[in-house]
MIDO-95403 format. One line per 5 residues: their letters; for each residue x, y, z of N, C-alpha, C. Coordinates in steps of 0.02 Angstrom, whole numbers. Example, Ala and Ser with C-alpha at 12.3 -4.5 7.8 and 13.67 -1.06 7.14 Angstrom:
<rs>
AS = 660/-284/390/615/-225/390/660/-165/390 | 642/-112/354/684/-53/357/645/2/394
</rs>
This chain:
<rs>
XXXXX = 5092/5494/5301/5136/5484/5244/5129/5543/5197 | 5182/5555/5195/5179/5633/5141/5200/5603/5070 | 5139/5629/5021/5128/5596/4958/5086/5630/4912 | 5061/5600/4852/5016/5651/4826/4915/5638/4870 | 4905/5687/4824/4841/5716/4882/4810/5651/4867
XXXXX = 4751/5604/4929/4732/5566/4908/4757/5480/4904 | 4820/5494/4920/4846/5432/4926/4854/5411/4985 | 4856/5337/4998/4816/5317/5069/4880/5282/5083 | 4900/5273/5155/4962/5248/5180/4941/5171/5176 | 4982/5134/5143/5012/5058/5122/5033/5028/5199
XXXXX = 4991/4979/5226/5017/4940/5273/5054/4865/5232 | 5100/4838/5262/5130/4772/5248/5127/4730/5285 | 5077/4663/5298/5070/4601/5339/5177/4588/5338 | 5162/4557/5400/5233/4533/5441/5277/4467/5382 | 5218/4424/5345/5232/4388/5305/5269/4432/5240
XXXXX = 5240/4487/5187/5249/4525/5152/5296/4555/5162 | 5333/4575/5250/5408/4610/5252/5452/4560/5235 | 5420/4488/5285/5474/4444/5257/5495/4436/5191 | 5451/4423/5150/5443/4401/5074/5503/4452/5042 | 5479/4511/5055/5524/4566/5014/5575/4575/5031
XXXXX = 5614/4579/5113/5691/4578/5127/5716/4513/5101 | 5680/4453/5107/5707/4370/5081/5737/4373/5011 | 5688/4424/4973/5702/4449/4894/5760/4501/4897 | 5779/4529/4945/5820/4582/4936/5891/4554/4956 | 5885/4496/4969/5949/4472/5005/5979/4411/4970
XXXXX = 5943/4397/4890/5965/4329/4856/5997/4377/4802 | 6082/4344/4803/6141/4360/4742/6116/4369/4696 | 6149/4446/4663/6142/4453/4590/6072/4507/4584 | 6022/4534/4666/5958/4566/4664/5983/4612/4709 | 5964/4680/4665/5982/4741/4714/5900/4751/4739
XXXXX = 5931/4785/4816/5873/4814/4852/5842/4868/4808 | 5865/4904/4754/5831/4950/4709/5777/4898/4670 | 5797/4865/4649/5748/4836/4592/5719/4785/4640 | 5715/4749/4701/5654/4724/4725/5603/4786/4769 | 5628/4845/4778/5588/4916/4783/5540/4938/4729
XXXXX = 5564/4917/4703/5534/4968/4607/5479/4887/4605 | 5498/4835/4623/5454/4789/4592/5384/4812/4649 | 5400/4837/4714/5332/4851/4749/5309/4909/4761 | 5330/4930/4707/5314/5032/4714/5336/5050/4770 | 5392/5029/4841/5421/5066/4864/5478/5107/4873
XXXXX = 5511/5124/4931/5556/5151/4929/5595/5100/4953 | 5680/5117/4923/5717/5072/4943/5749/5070/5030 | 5730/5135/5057/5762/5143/5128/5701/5108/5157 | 5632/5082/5137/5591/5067/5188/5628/4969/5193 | 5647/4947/5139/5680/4895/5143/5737/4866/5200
XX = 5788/4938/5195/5855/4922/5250/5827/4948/5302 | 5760/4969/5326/5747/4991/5405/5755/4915/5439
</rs>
């Protein structure tokens, strides 16, 4: 993961992908702002 020096690559349990696309997919919630709520990026969401 290319990042700043020191920062350690973030794994996500299978439960935790669910959780966050489930959040990205209820009316009225952009995939930006359930990104920003988990310090990620929003393209790791629509993979």
């Amino acid at each position: 993961m290319a990042g700043k020096k020191g920062q350690k690559k973030r794994f996500w349990s299978d439960d935790e992908k669910r959780s966050v696309c489930g959040q990205a997919r209820v009316s009225g919630v952009s995939v930006a702002q359930v990104a920003r709520r988990y310090s990620m990026n929003a393209n790791l969401i629509h993979k």
